[in-house]
MIMARZA-382524 format. One line per 3 residues: number of its first residue (from 1); their letters; for each residue x negated, y, z of C-alpha. Coordinates in steps of 0.5 Angstrom, whole numbers, plus 500, padded with zeros to 3 digits. Example, Ala and Ser with C-alpha at 12.3 -4.5 7.8 and 13.67 -1.06 7.14 Angstrom:
BEGIN
1) AS) 475 491 516 ~ 473 498 514 .
This chain:
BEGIN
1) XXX) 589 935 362 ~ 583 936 366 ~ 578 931 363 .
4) XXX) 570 930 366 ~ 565 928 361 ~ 559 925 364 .
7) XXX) 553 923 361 ~ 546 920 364 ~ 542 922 360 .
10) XXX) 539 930 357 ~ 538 926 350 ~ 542 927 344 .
13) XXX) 542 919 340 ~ 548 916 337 ~ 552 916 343 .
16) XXX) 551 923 344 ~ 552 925 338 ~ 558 922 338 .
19) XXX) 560 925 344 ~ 560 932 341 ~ 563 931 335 .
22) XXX) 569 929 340 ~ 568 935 344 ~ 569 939 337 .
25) XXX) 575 935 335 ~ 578 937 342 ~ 578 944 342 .
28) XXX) 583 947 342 ~ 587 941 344 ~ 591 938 351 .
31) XXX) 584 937 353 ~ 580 942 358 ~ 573 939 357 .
34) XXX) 567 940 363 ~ 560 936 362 ~ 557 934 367 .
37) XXX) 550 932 365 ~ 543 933 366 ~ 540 939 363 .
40) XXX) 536 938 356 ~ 539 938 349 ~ 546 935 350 .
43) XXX) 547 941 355 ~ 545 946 351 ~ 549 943 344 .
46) XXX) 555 942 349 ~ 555 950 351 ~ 553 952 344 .
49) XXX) 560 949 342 ~ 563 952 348 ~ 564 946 353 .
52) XXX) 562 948 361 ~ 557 944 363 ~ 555 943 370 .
55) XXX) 548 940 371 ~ 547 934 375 ~ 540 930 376 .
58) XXX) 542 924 371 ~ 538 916 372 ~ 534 912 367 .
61) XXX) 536 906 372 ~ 536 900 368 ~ 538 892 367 .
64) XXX) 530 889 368 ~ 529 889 376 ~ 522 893 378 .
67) XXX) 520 893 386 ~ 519 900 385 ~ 523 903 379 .
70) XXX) 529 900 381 ~ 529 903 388 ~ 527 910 386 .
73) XXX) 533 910 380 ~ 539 907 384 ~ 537 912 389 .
76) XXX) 537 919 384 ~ 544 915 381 ~ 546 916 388 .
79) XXX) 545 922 389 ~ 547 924 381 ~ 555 920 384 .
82) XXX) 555 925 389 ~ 554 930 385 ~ 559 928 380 .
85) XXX) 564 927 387 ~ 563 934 387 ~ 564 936 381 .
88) XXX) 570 932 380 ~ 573 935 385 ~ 573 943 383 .
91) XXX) 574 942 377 ~ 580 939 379 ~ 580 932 373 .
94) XXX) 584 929 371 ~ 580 924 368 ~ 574 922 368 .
97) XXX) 571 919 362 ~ 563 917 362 ~ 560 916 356 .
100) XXX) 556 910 357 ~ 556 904 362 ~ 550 907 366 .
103) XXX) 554 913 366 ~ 560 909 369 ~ 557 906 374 .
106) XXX) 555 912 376 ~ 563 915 375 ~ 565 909 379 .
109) XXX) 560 910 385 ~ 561 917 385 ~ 569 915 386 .
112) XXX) 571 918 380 ~ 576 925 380 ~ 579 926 387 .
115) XXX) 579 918 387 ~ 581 916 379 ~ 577 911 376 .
118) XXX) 573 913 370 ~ 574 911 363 ~ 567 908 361 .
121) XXX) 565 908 353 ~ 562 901 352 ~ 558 905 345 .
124) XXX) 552 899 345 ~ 549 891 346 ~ 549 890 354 .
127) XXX) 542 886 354 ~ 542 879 356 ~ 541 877 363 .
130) XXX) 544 877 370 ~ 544 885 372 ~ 548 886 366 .
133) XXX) 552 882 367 ~ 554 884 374 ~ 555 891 372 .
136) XXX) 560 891 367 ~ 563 886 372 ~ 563 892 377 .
139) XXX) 566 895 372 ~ 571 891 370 ~ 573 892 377 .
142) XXX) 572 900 378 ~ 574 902 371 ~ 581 905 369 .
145) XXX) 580 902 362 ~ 574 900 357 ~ 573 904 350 .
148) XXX) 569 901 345 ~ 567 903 338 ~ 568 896 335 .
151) XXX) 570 889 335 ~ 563 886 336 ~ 562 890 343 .
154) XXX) 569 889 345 ~ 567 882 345 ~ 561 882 350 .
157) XXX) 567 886 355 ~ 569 882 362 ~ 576 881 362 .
160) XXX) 581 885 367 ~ 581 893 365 ~ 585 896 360 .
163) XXX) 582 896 353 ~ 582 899 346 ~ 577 899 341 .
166) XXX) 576 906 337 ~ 572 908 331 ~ 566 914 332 .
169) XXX) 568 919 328 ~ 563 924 323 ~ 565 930 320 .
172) XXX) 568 931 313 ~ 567 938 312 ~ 560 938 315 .
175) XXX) 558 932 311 ~ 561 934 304 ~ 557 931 297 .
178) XXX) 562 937 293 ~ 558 943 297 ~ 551 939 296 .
181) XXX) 547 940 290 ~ 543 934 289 ~ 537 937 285 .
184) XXX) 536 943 290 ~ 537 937 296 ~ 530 934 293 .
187) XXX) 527 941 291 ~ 527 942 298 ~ 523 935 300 .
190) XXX) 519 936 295 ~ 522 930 291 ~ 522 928 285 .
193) XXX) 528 928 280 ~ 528 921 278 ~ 524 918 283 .
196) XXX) 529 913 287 ~ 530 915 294 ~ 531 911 300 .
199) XXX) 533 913 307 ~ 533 910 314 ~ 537 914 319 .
202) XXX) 534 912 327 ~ 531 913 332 ~ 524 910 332 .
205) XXX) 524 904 336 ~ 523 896 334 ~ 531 895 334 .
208) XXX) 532 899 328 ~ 528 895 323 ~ 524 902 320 .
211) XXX) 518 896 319 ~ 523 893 315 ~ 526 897 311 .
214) XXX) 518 899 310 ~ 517 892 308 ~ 523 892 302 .
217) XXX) 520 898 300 ~ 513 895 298 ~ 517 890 295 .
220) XXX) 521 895 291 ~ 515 898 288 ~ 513 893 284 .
223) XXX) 519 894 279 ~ 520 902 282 ~ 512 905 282 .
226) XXX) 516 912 285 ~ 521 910 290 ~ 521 914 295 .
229) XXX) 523 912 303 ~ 524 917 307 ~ 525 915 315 .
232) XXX) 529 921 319 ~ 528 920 326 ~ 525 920 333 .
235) XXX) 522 917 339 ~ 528 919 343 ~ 526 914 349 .
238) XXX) 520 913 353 ~ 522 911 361 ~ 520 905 364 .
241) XXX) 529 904 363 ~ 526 903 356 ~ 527 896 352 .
244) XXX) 522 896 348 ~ 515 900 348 ~ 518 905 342 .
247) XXX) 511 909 342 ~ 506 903 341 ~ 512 901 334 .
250) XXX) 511 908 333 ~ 503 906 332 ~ 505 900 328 .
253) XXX) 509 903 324 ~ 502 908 321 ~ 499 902 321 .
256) XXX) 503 898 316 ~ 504 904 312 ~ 497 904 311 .
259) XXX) 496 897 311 ~ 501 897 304 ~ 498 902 301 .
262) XXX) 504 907 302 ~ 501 914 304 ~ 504 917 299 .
265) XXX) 512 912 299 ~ 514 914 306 ~ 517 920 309 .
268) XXX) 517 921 316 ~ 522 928 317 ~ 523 927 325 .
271) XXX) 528 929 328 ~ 534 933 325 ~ 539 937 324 .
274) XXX) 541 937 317 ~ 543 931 316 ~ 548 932 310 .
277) XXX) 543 936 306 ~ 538 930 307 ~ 543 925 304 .
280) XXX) 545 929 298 ~ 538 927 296 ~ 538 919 298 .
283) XXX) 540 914 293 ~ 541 908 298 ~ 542 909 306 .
286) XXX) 538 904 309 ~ 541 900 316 ~ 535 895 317 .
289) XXX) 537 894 325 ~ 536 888 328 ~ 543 890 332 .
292) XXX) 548 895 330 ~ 554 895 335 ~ 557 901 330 .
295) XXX) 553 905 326 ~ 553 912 325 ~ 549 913 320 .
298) XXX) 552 909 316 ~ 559 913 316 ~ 555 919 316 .
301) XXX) 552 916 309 ~ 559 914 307 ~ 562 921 308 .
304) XXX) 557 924 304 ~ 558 919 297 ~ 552 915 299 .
307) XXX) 552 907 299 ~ 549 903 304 ~ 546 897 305 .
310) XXX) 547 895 312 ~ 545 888 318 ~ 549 884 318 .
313) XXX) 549 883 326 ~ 553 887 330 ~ 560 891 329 .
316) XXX) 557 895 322 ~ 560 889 319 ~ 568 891 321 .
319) XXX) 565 899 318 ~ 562 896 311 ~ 566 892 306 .
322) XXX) 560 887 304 ~ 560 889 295 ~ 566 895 296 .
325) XXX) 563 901 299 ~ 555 898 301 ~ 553 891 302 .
328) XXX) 551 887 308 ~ 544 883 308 ~ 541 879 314 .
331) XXX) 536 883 318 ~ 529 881 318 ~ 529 879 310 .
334) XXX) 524 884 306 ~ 525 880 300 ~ 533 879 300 .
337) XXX) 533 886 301 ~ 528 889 296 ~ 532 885 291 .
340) XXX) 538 890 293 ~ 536 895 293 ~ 533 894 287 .
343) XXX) 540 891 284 ~ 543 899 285 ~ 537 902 283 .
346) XXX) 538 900 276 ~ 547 901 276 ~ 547 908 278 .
349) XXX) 554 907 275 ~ 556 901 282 ~ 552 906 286 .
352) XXX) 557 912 285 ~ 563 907 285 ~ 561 905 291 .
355) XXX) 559 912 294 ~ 566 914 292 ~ 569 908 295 .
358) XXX) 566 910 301 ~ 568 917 302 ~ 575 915 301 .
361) XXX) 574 910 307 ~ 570 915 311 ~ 576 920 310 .
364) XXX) 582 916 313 ~ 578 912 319 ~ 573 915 321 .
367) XXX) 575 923 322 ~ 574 926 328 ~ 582 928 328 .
370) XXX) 584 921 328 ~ 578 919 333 ~ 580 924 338 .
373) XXX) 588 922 336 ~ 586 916 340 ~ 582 917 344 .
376) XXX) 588 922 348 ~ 592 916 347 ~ 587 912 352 .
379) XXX) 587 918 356 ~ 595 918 356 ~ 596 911 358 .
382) XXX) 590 911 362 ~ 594 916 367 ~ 600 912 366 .
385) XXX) 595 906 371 ~ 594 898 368 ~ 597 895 363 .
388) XXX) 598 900 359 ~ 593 901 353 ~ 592 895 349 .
391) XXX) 589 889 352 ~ 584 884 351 ~ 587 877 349 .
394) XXX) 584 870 349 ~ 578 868 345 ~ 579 869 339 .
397) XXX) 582 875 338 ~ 582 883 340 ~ 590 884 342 .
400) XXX) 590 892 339 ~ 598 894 338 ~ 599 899 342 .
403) XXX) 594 903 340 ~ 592 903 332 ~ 584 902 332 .
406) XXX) 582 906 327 ~ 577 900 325 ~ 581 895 320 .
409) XXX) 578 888 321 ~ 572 885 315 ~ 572 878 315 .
């Protein structure tokens, strides 16, 4: 099976990363993988794995109507769907799978492969309003199915295309707490070995509550004079496509810091690849979002032994079972959450079962062999045409049968 991957975006984020860790799971498989995206870091890291690459223009084209951006992104996602046209035709898919909803609509206006039409990865919250509206409309009407990481997500989906509901995935041998020592993971960060270390694992934008988790920390040091808080992460995304203005937060974030005496607590490592080596000197993981409609780094911590304590809002709920391997907070509640995170820094014991609960969980639903088990039974039943892969049913419920989920439900 000939599938055509495409990406609107050179960034690598969690859509991305997830994505790679797809490609990974499906070497060697049915699956003969070509990438379209731009050139940039996703490129490069798909080559590195040995997945062909063909460079297309990409588009920051957004939800929020601009009378010049607007006219000047449709128009290179018009010429990013001729490309994909092409593309699609020599290398001859069978399938094409975009891996967000702007790469849908540029599947879906580029015609697909040889006139199939895209499965489209539903990975994150459509915005409100009417242009958004519309465009997972569009799809609904263009796309041969709907792949969403979680029940929260596949709830904001329209009715009419085939859907299923599929768990990211993290892998187990790359995240592995019995290869990691822990006091060698704090030598290297330069941290103590008894002082409590808290991490935020995100992009640096407003929605991801680094602000938050900064809050809680001051909080925590009443009691815990040497905690730590370590903030893994970047400025990933700048274009005027962009919903929040994430280099002004950037600023905010120094200045809070400042203003709470925390020069010496907080930890910016930026962007990076090691992960794993990072986690093995954390106690908590922190997931502080506004929002999260699946949480990667919450999965990645849970492989790792790591408990975490996580937003309510979103599809991390159905990842974290409140009091077995994490906890789950409102967001926007520094003192609710200095109280948790306090609470498992003095029973180290709860902190290990929880950490030991989640690996379990980690291990039997979120490996990359499952998620890529899945994800051909999507492209299976997608070829076979409609009606094939599970539906969406009526208010209250998520009809999931014909495919297994790999996300049982947390209610």
């Amino acid at each position: 099976m000939r599938v055509l991957y495409v990406s609107h975006t050179a960034n690598v984020a969690g859509a991305e990363h997830s994505l790679l860790v797809l490609l990974r799971a499906l070497s060697g498989a049915v699956v003969e993988p070509v990438l379209a995206c731009p050139e940039g870091e996703l490129a490069t890291a798909a080559r590195a794995i040995g997945v062909d690459v063909c460079a297309v223009p990409g588009t920051d084209l957004s939800s929020r109507l601009h009378p010049r951006h607007t006219a000047r992104e449709a128009a290179r996602a018009a010429r990013t769907g001729r490309a994909l046209g092409v593309i699609g035709r020599e290398s001859r898919a069978d399938l094409v799978h975009a891996n967000t909803p702007r790469a849908g609509l540029i599947s879906a206006f580029a015609g697909g492969a040889g006139g199939a039409r895209p499965v489209v990865h539903v990975r994150d919250s459509t915005p409100p309003g009417r242009v958004p509206g519309l465009t997972l409309s569009f799809l609904a009407r263009r796309a041969s199915a709907f792949v969403s990481t979680s029940r929260f997500l596949a709830d904001q989906l329209p009715r009419g295309p085939q859907a299923a509901i599929v768990a990211n995935a993290v892998e187990p041998d790359r995240f592995d707490p019995s290869v990691l020592d822990r006091r060698a993971a704090r030598v290297r960060l330069e941290l103590g070995e008894s002082e409590p270390v808290l991490a935020v694992v995100a992009q640096i934008s407003p929605h991801k509550g680094q602000s938050d988790a900064i809050r809680a920390l001051a909080l925590v040091r009443r009691t815990h004079p040497d905690a730590r808080l370590l903030l893994i992460g970047s400025i990933k995304f700048t274009s005027a496509a962009t919903r929040y203005d994430n280099h002004a937060y950037g600023a905010e974030l120094d200045s809070l810091i400042e203003q709470l005496g925390l020069g010496d607590a907080v930890t910016f490592l930026g962007e990076r690849s090691d992960i794993p080596q990072i986690l093995a000197a954390v106690d908590v993981l922190l997931v502080p979002s506004w929002y999260e409609p699946f949480g990667r780094a919450a999965i990645e911590a849970m492989m790792m032994g790591v408990p975490v304590i996580a937003t309510s809002v979103g599809g991390i709920k159905e990842v974290i079972s409140d009091g077995v391997d994490g906890l789950v907070l409102d967001p926007r509640n520094a003192p609710a959450w200095a109280q948790a995170i306090v609470g498992l820094i003095a029973d180290p014991e709860r902190r290990r079962a929880m950490g030991a609960r989640g690996r379990r969980r980690a291990l039997r639903d979120f490996s990359p062999g499952r998620h890529a088990e899945q994800m051909l039974d999507v492209y299976e039943r997608a070829l076979r045409g409609p009606g094939q892969v599970a539906r969406q049913a009526g208010a209250a419920r998520y009809a999931l049968a014909p495919i297994r989920s790999g996300m049982p439900p947390h209610d």
